[in-house]
C-alpha positions in Angstrom: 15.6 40.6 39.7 12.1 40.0 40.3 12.6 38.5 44.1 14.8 42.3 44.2 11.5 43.7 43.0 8.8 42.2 45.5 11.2 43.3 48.3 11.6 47.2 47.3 7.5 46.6 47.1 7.2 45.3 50.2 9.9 48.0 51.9 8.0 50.6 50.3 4.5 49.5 51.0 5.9 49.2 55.2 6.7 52.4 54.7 3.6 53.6 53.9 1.7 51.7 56.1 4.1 53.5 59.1 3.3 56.6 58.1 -0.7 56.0 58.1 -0.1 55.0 61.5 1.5 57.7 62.5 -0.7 60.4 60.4 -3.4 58.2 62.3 -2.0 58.3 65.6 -1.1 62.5 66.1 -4.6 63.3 64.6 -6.6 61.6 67.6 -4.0 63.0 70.0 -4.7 66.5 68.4 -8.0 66.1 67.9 -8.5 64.3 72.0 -6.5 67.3 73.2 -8.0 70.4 71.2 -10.2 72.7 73.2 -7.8 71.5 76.4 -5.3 73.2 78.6 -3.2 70.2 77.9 -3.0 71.3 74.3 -1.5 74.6 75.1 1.3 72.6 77.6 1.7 69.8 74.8 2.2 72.7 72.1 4.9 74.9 74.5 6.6 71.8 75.3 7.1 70.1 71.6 8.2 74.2 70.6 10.6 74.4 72.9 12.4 70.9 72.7 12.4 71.9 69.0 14.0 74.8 68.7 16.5 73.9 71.3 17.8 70.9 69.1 17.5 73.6 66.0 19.4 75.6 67.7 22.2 73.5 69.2 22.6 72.1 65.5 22.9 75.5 63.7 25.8 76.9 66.2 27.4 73.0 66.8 26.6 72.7 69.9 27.8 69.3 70.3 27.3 68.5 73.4 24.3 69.7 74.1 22.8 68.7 71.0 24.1 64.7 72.5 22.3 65.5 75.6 18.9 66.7 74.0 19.0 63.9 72.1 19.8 61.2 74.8 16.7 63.0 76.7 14.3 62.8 73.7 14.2 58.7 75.2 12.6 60.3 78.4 9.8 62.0 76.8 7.3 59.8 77.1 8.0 58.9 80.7 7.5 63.3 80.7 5.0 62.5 78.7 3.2 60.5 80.9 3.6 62.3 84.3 2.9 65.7 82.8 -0.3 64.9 80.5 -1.5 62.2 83.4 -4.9 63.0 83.7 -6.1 63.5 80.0 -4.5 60.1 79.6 -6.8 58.9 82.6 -9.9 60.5 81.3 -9.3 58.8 77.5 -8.0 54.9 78.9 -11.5 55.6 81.1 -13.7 56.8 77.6 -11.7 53.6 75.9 -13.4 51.5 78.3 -16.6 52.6 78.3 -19.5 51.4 76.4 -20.8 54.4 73.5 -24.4 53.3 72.8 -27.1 55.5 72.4 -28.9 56.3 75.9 -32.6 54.6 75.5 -36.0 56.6 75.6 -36.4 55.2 79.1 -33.6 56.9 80.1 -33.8 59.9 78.4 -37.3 60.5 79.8 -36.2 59.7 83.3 -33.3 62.4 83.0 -35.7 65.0 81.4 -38.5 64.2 84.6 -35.7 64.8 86.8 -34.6 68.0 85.4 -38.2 69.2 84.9 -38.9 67.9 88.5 -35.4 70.3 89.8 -36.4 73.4 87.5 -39.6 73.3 88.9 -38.7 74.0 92.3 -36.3 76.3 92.0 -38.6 78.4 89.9 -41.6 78.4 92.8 -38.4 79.3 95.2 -37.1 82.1 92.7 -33.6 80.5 93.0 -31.3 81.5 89.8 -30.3 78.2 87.7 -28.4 77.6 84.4 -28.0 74.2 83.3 -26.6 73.1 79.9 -27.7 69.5 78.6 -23.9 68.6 76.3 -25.5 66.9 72.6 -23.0 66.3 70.4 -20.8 69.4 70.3 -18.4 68.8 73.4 -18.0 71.5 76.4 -15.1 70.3 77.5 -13.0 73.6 77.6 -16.3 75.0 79.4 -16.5 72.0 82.0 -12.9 72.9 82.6 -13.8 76.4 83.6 -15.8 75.2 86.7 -15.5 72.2 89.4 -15.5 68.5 88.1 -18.4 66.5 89.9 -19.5 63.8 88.2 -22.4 62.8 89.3 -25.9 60.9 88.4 -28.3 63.9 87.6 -31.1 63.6 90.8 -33.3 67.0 91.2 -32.3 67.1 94.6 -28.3 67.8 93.3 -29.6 69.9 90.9 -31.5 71.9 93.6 -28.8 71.7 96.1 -26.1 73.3 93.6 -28.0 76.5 93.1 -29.0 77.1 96.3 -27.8 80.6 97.5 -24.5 81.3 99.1 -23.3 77.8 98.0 -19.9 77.8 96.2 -21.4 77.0 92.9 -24.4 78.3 92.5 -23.5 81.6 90.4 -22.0 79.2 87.5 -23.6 76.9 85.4 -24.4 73.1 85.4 -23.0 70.8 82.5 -25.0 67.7 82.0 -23.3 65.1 80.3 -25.8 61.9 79.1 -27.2 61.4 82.2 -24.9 62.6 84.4 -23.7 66.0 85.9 -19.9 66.2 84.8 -19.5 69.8 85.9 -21.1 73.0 88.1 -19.7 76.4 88.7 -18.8 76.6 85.0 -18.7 80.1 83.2 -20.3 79.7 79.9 -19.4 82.6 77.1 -22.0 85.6 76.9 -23.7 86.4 73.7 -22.6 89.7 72.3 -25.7 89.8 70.0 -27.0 94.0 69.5 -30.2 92.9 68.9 -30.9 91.0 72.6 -33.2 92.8 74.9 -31.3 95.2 77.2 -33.9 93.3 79.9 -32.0 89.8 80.0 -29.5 89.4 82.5 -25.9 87.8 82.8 -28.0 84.0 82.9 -30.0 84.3 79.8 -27.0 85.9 77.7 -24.7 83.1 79.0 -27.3 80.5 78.1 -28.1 81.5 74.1 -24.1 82.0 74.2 -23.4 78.6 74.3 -25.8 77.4 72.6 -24.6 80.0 69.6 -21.0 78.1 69.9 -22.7 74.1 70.3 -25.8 72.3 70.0 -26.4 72.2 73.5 -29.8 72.5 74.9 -29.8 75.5 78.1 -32.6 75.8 80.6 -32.6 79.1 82.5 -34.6 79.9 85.7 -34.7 84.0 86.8 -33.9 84.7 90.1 -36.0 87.6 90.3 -39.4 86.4 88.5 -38.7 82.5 89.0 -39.7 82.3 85.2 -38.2 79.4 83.0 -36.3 79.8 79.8 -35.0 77.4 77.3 -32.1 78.1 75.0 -31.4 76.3 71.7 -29.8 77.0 68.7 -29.3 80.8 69.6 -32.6 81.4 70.5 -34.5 81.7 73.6 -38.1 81.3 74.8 -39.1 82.7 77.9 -42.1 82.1 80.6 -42.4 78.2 79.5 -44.5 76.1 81.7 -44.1 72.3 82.9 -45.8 71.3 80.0 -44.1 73.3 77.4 -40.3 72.9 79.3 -41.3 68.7 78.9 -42.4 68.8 75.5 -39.1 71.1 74.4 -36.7 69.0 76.1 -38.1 65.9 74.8 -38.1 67.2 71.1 -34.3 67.8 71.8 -33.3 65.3 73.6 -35.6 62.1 73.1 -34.8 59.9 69.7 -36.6 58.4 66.9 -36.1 56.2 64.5 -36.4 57.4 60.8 -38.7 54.8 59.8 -41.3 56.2 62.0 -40.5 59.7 61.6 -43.7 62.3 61.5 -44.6 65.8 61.2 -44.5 66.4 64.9 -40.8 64.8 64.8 -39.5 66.6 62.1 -40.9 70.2 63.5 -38.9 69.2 66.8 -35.3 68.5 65.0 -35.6 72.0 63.6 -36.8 73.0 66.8 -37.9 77.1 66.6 -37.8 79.0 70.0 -39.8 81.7 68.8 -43.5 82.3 70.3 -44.9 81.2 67.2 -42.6 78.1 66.4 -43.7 76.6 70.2 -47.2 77.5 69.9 -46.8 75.4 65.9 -45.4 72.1 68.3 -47.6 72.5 70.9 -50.8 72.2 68.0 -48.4 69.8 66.1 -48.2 67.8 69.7 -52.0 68.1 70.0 -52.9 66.6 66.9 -50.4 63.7 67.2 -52.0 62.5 70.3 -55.3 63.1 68.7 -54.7 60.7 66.1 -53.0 58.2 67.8 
């Protein structure tokens, strides 16, 4: 009785243990295809195959209920061929190496951006580039032309150079690479926005009202530099300000070693007065140290 016992356990605790798996399994293949076209494909073609063997059952349709079912053993070679490049994209995430991006880096990608923004602002050449944190763009990228890329100001510069193919959309930087250009990024439908901002600046706090991306915006008719965060926007920055934002964002610390001037940048304000508060917060940092 009790060697009946341990094995009704042991069936039932298999059991369980398959359907973790399982619960485990479709919630990283929703979640990996959410925001995708592939989910809208995956969705139509699990609904129909459905409601075809649904239907075959409820008016005995015998033998086309034994087909569907013979077929359900090619579904993952349909599987496969139809879905073939999201499953490229996540075997090639798999295989890379998720650690945090060092300061060194970080502070090379922000020179080179500074370093591209900067001449397309003395040229009066339109720009709108989006810096991905930890909110994921990927329906966005998918709206414009995969490049893939190391971000160099020369790209940069080169993308939104008039009468290219690319340069009316906007840049996605991904770490320290450009994953995307030509994207169209959604437009804020705020009342209160100045009727003066154009199509640029309503597309860059737009995003940045859906994710925690940072936007940098350059005018095409003053050449003046904007920065997007958090649904706000400061306008007219300089090289100095643009650095010192984008650093704030982007750069990390340690909690250990956090200070005033860190903890004013994670709640970063966009306002006038909140970047006048960092740049006095910056001033007396470097005084003291």
């Amino acid at each position: 009785m009790v060697q009946v016992w341990n094995q009704i356990r042991a069936i039932e605790f298999s059991a369980l243990l398959e359907i973790f798996a399982l619960a485990i399994l479709f919630y990283y293949l929703i979640l990996f295809f959410k925001g995708t076209r592939g989910a809208a494909v995956l969705t139509g073609f699990m609904l129909v195959f459905i409601v075809l063997l649904i239907l075959t059952q409820i008016f005995r349709l015998d033998t086309l209920n034994w087909i569907l079912q013979r077929f359900s053993g090619f579904l993952v070679i349909a599987f496969v061929i139809i879905f073939q490049p999201e499953i490229r994209r996540a075997l090639a995430e798999l295989g890379k190496q998720h650690v945090f991006v060092s300061t060194k880096s970080e502070r090379s990608l922000i020179d080179d951006i500074v370093k591209a923004v900067l001449h397309l602002a003395e040229r009066k050449i339109g720009a709108l580039v989006a810096i991905e944190r930890e909110i994921g763009m990927r329906a966005i990228q998918e709206s414009g032309t995969r490049v893939d890329s190391l971000v160099t100001p020369e790209l940069l510069a080169t993308i939104f150079f008039p009468q290219t193919p690319l340069h009316d959309g906007g840049v996605i930087i991904q770490r320290n690479r450009v994953v995307a250009a030509g994207c169209f990024f959604p437009l804020s439908q705020r009342a209160e926005l100045s009727k003066s901002l154009g199509t640029r600046h309503r597309a860059a706090i737009g995003i940045t009202e859906e994710t925690d991306s940072l936007v940098i915006v350059v005018s095409e008719e003053t050449g003046a530099i904007s920065v997007a965060y958090n649904g706000r926007l400061s306008r007219g920055l300089d090289e100095e300000r643009l650095r010192r934002l984008l650093s704030g964002v982007l750069i990390r610390r340690k909690k250990k070693t956090q200070t005033r001037l860190t903890k004013m940048q994670e709640q970063l304000d966009l306002t006038p007065e909140g970047v006048a508060r960092a740049d006095d917060l910056a001033a007396e940092s470097e005084h003291v140290g």
